[in-house]
N, C-alpha and C positions, 0 to 999 in steps of 0.2 A: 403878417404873422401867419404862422400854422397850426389848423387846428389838430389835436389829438383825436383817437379814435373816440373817447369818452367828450370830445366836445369843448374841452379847455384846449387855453393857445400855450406853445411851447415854453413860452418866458416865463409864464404865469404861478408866480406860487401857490399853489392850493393849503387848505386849511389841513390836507390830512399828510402834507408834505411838514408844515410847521409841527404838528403830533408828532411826528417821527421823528422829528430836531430835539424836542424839548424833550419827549423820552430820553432817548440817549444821552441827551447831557443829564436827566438828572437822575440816569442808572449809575455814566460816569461818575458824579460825584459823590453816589452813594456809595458806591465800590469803594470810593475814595477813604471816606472818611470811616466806612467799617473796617478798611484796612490800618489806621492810622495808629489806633491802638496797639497793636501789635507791632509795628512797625517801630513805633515808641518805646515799647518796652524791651528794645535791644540795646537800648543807650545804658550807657553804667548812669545810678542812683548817685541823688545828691551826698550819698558817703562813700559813693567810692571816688566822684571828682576830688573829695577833700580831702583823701590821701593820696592822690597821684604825688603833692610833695610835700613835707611838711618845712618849718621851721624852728631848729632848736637852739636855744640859747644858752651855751656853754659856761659862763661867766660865774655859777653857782658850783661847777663842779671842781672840789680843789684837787690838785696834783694829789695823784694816786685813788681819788675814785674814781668811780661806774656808774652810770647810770641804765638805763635799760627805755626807750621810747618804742611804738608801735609806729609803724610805716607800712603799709598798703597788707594791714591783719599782719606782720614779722616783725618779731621782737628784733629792736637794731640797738648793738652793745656800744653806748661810746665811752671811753675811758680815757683820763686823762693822766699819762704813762708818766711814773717818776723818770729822773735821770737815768737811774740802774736798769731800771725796764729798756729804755729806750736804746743803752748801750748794749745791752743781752742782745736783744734785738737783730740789732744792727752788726753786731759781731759775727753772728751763725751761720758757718759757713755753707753753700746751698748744699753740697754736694749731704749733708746731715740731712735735710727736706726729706719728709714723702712723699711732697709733689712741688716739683719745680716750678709750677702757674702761681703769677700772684692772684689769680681768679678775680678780676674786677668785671664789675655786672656791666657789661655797655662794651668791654673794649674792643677793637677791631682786631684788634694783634694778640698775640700772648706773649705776657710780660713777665721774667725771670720772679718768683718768689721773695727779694729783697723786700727788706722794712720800707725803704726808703720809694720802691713803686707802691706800698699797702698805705702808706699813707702822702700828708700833703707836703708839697716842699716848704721849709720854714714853719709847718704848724706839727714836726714829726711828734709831737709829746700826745695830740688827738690820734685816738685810733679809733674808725667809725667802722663796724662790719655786720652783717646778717647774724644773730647767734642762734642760730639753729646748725646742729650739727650735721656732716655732710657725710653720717655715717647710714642711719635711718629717721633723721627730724628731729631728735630730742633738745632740748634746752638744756647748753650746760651751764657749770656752777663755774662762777668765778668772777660775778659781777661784785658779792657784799663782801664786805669786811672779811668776816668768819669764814668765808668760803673755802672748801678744796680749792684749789687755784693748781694744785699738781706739781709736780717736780719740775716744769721751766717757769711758772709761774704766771700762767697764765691763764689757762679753761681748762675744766675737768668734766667730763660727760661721765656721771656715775651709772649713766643704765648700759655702757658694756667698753668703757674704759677707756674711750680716745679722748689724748689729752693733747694740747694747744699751746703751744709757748706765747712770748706777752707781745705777737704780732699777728694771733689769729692762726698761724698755719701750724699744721697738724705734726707731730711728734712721736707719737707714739698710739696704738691699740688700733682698731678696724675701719676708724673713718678713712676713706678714700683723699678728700682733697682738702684744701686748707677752707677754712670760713671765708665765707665772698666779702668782697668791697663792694657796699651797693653804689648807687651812683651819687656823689652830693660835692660841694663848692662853699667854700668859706664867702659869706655875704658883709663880714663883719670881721674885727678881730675874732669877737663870742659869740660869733653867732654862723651856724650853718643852713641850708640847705638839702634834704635830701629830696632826692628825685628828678 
């Protein structure tokens, strides 16, 4: 063995070698755990995991109402469209449209305006969409009974006149594009999915 200038041999741990070990791990772990909080509080809250999707069960709502649920803080309009609605619908031809996107939230591609891509195959009488207008945010009318519902019979945005025929997309007054299709999947005959 070799001795050092100080008189220890080279292998030798010293007690003020071990101080400077357990220092540093326990600055390490202090750093650690001051930082953890913070760290922590960049995760979404146990309310916002619980709208990442919801479940709603259609079964109560009869041909030709509305109901109106919350999905991640937005009101999401689902209606369950008479025969007439569904034939209006499906009638109107695009080149009428003020905007030829069916706007579905998620999709890769853009998909022609038709009724028939706004909603599901075989469930086309559900129509599931964001009702928030896509002129400045407001909520229109056309979910209750008594409602303006507008001249295609659909949504009437009374605070500056864009109105909605009964497949969501836009018709007439200032809104830009047709109300979105957020993302959701039939889990059941009655029962959906969003998110």
């Amino acid at each position: 063995m070799t001795t050092t200038i100080d008189g220890h041999d080279d292998g030798e741990v010293t007690r003020r070698d071990f101080i400077y070990i357990a220092t540093s791990a326990f600055a390490a772990i202090g750093a650690a755990a001051a930082l953890w909080p913070a760290i922590d509080q960049m995760n979404p809250d146990a309310a916002a995991l619980s709208l990442a999707s919801i479940d709603v069960d259609l079964a109560p709502i009869q041909t030709g109402q509305a109901i109106t649920v919350l999905w991640r803080g937005k009101p999401i309009f689902i209606r369950n469209r008479t025969p007439e609605e569904i034939k209006k619908a499906q009638e109107t031809p695009l080149a009428e449209l003020k905007d030829p996107d069916a706007e579905i939230m998620g999709a890769t591609a853009s998909l022609p305006a038709t009724d028939q891509n706004r909603t599901k195959a075989g469930k086309e009488n559900w129509l599931v969409m964001i009702g928030i207008c896509t002129h400045l945010g407001c909520i229109p009318k056309g979910q209750g009974a008594a409602d303006n519902k507008g001249p295609y019979g659909g949504w009437f945005c009374p605070c500056h006149g864009s109105i909605y025929d009964t497949s969501g997309r836009i018709r007439q007054g200032p809104a830009p594009r047709n109300l979105e299709i957020p993302p959701y999947q039939f889990v059941g005959d009655t029962k959906i999915k969003i998110g």
